[in-house]
C-alpha positions as CSV (number, residue, x, y, z in Angstrom):
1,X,24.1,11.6,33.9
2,X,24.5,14.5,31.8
3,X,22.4,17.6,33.0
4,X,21.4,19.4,29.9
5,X,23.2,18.8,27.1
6,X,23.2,21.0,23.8
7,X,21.7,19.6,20.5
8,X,24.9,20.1,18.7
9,X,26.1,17.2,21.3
10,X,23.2,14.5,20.1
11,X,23.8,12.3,17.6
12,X,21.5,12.8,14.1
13,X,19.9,9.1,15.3
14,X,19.4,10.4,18.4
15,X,18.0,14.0,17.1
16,X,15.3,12.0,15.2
17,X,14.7,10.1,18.2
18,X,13.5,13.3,19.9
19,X,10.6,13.3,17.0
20,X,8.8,10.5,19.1
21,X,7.3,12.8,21.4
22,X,5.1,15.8,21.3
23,X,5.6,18.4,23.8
24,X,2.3,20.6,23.7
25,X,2.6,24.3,25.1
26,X,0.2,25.6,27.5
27,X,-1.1,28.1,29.6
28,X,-0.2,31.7,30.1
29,X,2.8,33.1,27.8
30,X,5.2,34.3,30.9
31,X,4.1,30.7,32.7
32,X,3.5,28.1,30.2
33,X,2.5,25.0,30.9
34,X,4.2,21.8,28.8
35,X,2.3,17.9,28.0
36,X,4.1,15.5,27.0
37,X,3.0,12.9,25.0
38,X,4.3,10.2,22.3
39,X,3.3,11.1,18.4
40,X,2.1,8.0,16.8
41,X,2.7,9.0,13.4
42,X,6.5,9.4,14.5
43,X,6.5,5.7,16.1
44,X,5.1,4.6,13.0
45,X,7.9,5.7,11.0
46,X,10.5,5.0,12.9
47,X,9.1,1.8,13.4
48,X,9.7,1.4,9.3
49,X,12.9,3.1,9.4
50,X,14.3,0.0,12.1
51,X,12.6,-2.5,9.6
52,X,9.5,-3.6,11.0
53,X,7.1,-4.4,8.3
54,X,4.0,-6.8,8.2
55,X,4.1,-9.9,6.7
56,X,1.4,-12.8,5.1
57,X,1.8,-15.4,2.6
58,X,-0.8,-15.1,-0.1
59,X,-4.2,-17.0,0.5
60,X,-3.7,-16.0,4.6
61,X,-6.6,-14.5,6.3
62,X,-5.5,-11.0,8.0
63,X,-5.8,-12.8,11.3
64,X,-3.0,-14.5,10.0
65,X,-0.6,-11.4,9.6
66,X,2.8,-11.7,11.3
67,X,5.3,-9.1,12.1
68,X,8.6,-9.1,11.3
69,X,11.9,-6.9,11.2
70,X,14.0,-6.7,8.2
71,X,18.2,-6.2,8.9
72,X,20.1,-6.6,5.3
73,X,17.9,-8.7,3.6
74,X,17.5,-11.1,6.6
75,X,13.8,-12.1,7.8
76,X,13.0,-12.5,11.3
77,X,9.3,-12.9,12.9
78,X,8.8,-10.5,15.8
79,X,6.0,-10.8,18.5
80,X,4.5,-7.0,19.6
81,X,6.0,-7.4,22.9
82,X,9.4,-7.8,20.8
83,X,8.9,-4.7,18.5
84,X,7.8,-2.7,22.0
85,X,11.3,-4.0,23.8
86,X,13.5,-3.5,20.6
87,X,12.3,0.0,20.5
88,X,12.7,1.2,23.8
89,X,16.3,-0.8,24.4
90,X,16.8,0.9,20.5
91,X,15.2,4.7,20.5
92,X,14.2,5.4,23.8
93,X,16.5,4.2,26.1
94,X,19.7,6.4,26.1
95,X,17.6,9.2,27.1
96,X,18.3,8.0,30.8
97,X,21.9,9.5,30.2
98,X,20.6,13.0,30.3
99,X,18.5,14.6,33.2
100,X,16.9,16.8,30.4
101,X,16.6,17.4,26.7
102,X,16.0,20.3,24.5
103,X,12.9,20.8,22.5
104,X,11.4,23.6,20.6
105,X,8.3,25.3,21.4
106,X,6.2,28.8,20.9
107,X,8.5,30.7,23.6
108,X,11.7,29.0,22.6
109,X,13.8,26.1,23.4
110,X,12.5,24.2,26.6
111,X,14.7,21.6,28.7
112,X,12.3,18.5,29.7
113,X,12.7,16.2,31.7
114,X,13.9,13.1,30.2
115,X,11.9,11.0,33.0
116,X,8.8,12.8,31.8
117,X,9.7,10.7,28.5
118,X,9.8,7.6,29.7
119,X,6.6,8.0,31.5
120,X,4.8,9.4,28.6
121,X,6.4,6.3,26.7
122,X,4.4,4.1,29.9
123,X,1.5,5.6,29.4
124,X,0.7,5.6,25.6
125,X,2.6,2.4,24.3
126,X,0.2,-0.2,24.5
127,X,-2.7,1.8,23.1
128,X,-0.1,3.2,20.0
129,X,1.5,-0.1,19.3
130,X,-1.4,-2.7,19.7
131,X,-2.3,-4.7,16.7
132,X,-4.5,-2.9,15.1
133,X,-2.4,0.5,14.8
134,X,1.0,-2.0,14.0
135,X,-1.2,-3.6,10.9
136,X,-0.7,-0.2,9.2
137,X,3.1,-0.9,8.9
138,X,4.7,-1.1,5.2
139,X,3.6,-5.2,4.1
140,X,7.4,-6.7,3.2
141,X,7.0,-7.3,-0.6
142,X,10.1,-8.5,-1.5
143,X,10.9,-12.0,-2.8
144,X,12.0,-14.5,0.0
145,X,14.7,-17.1,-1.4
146,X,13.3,-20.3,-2.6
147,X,14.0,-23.2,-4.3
148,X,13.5,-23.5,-7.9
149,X,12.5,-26.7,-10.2
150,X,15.9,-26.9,-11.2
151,X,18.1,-24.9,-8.4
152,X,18.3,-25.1,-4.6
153,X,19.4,-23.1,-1.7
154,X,21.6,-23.2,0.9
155,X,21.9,-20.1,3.1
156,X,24.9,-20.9,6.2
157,X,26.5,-17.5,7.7
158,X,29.2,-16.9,5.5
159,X,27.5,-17.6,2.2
160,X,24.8,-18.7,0.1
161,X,25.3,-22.2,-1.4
162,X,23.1,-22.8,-5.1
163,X,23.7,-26.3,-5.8
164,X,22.3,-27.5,-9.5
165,X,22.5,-30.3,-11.8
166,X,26.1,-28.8,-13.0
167,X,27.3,-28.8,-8.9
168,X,27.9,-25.9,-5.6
169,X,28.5,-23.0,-6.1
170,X,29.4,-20.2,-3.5
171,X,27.1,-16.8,-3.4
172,X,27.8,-14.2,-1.1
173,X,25.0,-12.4,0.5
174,X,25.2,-9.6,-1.3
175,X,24.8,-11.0,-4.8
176,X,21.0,-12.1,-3.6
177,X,20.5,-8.4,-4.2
178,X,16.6,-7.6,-3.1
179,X,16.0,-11.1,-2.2
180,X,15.4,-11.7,1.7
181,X,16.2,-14.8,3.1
182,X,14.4,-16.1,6.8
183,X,17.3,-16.3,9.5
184,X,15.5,-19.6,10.5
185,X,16.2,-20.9,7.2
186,X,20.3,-19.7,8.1
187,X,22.1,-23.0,8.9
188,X,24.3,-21.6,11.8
189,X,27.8,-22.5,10.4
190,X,30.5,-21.8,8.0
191,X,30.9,-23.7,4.7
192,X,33.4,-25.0,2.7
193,X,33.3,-28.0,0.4
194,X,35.1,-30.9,1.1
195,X,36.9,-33.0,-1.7
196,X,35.8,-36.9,-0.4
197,X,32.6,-36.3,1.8
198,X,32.2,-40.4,1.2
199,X,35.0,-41.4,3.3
200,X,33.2,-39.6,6.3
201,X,30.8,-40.6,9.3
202,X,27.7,-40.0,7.9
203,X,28.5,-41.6,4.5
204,X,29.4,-44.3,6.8
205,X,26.0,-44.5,8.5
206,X,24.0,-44.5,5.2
207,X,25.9,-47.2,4.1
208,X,25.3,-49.1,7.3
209,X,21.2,-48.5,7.4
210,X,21.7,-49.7,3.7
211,X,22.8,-53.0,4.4
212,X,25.9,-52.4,2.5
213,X,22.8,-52.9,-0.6
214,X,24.0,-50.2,-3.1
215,X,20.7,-49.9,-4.4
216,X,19.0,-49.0,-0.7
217,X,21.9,-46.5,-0.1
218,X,20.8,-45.0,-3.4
219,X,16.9,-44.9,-2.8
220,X,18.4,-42.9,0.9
221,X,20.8,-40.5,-0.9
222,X,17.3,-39.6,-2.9
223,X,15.1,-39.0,-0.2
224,X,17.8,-36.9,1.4
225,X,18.2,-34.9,-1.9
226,X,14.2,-34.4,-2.2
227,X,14.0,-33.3,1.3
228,X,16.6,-31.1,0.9
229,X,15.7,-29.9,-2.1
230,X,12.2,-27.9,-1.4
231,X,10.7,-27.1,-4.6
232,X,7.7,-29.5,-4.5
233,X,6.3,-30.8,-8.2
234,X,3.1,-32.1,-8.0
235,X,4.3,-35.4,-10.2
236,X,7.2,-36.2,-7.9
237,X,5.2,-35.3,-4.3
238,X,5.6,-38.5,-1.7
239,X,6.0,-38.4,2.1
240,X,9.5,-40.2,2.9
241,X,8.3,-42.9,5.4
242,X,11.1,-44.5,7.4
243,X,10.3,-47.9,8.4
244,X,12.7,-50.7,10.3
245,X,13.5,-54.0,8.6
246,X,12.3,-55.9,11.1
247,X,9.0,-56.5,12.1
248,X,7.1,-58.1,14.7
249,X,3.8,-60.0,14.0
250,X,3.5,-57.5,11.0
251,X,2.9,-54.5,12.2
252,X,5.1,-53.0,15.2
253,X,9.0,-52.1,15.4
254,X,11.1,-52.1,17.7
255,X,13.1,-48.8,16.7
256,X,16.5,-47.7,17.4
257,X,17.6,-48.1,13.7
258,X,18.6,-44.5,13.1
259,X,15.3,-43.2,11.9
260,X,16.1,-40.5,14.2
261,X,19.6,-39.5,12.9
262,X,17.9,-38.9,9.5
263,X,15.3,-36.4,10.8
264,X,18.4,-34.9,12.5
265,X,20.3,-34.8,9.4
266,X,17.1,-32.9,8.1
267,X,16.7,-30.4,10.6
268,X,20.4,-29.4,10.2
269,X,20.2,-28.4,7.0
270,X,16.2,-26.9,6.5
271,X,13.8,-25.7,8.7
272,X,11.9,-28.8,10.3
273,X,8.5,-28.5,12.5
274,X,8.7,-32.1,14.7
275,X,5.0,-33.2,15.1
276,X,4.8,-35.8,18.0
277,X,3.0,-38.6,16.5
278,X,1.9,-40.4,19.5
279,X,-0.1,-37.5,20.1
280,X,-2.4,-37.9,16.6
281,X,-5.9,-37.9,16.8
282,X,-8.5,-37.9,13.6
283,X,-10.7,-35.0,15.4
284,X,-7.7,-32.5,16.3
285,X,-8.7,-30.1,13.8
286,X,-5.5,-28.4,14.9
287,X,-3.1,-31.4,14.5
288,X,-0.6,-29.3,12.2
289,X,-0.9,-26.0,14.7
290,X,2.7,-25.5,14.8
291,X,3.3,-25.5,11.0
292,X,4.5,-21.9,9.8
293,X,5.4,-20.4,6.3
294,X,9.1,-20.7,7.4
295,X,8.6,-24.3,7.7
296,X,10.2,-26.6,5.0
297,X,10.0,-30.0,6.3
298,X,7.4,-31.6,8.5
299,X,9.0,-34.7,10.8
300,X,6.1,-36.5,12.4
301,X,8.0,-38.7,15.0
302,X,6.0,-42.5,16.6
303,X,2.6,-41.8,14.8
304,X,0.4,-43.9,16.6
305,X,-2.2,-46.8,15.2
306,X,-4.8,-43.8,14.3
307,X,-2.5,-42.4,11.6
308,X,-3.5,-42.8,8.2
309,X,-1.3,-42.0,5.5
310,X,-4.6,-41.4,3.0
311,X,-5.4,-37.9,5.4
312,X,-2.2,-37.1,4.8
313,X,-2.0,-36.8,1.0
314,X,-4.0,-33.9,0.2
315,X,-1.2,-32.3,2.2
316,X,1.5,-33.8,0.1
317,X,0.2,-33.6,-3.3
318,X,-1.6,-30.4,-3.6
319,X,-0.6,-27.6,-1.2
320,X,-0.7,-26.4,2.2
321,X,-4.4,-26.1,3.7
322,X,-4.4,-25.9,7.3
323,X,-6.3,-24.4,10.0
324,X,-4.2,-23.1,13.6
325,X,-5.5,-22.6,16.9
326,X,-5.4,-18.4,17.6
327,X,-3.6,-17.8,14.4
328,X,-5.7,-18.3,11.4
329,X,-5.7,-20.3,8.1
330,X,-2.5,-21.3,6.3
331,X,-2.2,-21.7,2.8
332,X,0.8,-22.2,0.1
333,X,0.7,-23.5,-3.3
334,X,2.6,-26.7,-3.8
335,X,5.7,-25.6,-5.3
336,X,6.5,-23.9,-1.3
337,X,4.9,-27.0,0.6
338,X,6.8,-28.4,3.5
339,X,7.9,-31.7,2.6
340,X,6.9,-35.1,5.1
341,X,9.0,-37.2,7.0
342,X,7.8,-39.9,9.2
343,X,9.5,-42.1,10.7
344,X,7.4,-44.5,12.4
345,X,7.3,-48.0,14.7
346,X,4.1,-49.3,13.2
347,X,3.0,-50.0,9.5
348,X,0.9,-46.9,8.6
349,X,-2.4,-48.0,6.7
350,X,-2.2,-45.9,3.0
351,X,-5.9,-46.4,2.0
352,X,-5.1,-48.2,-1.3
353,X,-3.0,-49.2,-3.9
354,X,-2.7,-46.3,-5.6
355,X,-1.5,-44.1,-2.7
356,X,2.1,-46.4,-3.3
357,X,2.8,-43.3,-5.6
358,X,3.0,-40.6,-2.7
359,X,5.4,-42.7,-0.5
360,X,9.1,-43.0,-0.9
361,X,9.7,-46.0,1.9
362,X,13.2,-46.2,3.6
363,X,13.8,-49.1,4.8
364,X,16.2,-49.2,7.9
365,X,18.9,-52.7,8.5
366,X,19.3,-54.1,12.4
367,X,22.9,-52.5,11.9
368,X,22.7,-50.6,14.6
369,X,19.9,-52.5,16.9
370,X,21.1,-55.6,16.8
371,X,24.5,-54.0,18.7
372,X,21.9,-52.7,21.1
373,X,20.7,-56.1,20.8
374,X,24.0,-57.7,22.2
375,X,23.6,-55.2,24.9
376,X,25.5,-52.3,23.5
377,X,23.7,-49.5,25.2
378,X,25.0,-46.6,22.4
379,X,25.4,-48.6,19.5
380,X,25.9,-45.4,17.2
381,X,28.2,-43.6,19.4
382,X,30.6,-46.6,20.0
383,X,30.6,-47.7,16.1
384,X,31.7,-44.0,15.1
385,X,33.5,-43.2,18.1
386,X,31.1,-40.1,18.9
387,X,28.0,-38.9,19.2
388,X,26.4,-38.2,16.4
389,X,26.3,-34.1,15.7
390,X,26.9,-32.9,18.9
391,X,30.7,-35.0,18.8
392,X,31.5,-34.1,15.2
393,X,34.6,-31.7,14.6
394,X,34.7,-29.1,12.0
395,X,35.8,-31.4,9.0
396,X,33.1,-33.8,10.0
397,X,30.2,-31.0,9.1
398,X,31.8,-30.0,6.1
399,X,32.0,-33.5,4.5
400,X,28.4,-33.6,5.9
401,X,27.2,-30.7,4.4
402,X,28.8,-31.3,1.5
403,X,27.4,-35.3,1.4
404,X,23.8,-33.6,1.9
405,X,24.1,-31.2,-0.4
406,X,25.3,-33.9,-3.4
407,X,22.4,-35.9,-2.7
């Protein structure tokens, strides 16, 4: 530890660190005393100055308001325990190299004590930095990438993929310019395109839940391009139901068809809140609780016999209206809905005919469970020689990234 250092030694970050604190003067002039407290107004704008901002989507009540830090364009949501630890580990911290610190006052310079700091940091940081006084930081107001009618997105860590009717095409991050994109919407990989992504595994798995049917692996390459795509236009909204092709006395599956692998396949490429379906009850009026505005698809997993497709379409076909335990309304126009995937064991009631219009119906072949059938206890892994994701080597995810992003 470092005894006293001189100014001229500190860092200008760690000069402007010093302005967290107010050191009051007191006392008589030849024996002053000195408080030591923390200046608000300074934590405020330092707070700014790391990136921490507020943050609601439109039509969100203010009970609603997240927080959030902002590093080079890139959005991530922040709790008020993780802006209190991120400043301290960030600002406050290295102060514990020093016994004491310079600061100026009435009579001169005075060395303090750099535990006196910390304490004073103890004392006042939950009553400076609850929620109320953290509302008052700068509201983000920049536009967060999104998918367009005719463009859509693709942010991995080395670059931005736009895919459109004329192909992929490679952006780096810095051609975005004051666009921000969510680091949960970041798929955590490198990407390249690959020149034949059908000759590849999951190409290979399509074509097997297809039947070999060429018209069935085309109505599955579209699903996978509309979920992937997540623009929503109110003409084209459907939920993309995944059913088995067989089915007992009518109504109940027996599963392991690779309904699965596609939500997987999903959730590797956008941001997916999994809703256990088993769990569905009409009178949870907090069924979709775990829905957020960085969510893009929703992948309700088993529903049971109580789920009804016709509750569902309101959702689907014209915006985002939910209510959330502890965290207020959520609201988003159409064209920034989540999109629906359910894969379900059980023939979901629809209400009527003319809800057939907001379902897209996959329809999965015994490919695969008729080898677990014959007693194959991994029928996926032992037709492709791996397990599915967590086996794949590098080429493997570029000729699936690449397959996903053609669809």
């Amino acid at each position: 530890m470092i005894e006293h250092p001189h100014n001229s030694q500190l860092t200008d970050k760690d000069m402007k660190d010093l302005s967290l604190w107010n050191i009051i003067e007191s006392g008589k002039k030849d024996s002053p005393k000195f408080t030591v407290s923390v200046c608000w107004d300074c934590v405020h704008l330092t707070l700014e100055d790391m990136g921490f901002r507020t943050h609601w989507t439109e039509g969100q009540d203010r009970e609603s308001m997240d927080f959030i830090r902002v590093q080079n364009n890139i959005l991530t949501k922040v709790s008020r325990e993780e802006i209190l630890h991120t400043l301290y580990e960030e600002r406050i911290r290295w102060t514990k190299e020093y016994e004491t610190l310079s600061f100026p006052a009435e009579s001169g310079d005075i060395p303090i004590r750099t535990s006196e700091l910390r304490e004073a940091w103890k004392r006042g940081k939950n009553n400076i930095l609850s929620r109320d006084q953290l509302s008052e930081l700068k509201a983000h107001t920049d536009p967060v990438l999104r998918d367009t009618e005719s463009e859509s997105f693709f942010p991995f860590r080395n670059c931005v993929v736009k895919v459109t009717a004329d192909g992929i095409q490679g952006m780096k991050y810095e051609e975005l310019q004051n666009v921000s994109v969510w680091k949960s919407h970041i798929i955590q990989r490198n990407f390249s395109p690959h020149s034949d992504p059908d000759s590849f595994m999951f190409a290979d798995f399509i074509r097997n839940v297809s039947a070999g049917d060429r018209d069935r692996e085309l109505s599955f390459i579209t699903a996978l391009g509309y979920m992937c795509h997540t623009y929503t236009s109110g003409d084209v909204a459907v939920a993309v139901i995944a059913y088995d092709e067989a089915v007992n006395d009518g109504k109940s599956m027996n599963g392991g068809t690779g309904k699965g692998i596609i939500g997987q396949a999903i959730a590797h490429m956008r941001n997916v809140c999994p809703i256990d379906g088993k769990s569905y009850g009409e009178d949870n009026h907090f069924q979709w609780n775990d829905i957020t505005d960085e969510t893009q698809i929703v992948h309700v997993d088993d529903p049971n016999k109580k789920f009804t497709l016709n509750r569902l379409f309101n959702l689907i076909s014209g915006g985002l209206n939910i209510q959330r335990k502890h965290k207020g309304s959520l609201k988003k126009e159409l064209s920034d809905s989540p999109k629906w995937y359910i894969a379900s064991n059980v023939m979901l009631e629809a209400g009527d005919s003319s809800s057939d219009r907001r379902q897209h119906i996959l329809t999965f072949s015994n490919y695969y469970s008729s080898r677990l059938n014959q007693g194959t206890g991994k029928p996926v892994t032992d037709t492709h020689g791996c397990k599915f994701y967590e086996g794949w080597n590098p080429e493997q995810w570029t000729a699936f990234d690449t397959y996903m992003m053609n669809c």
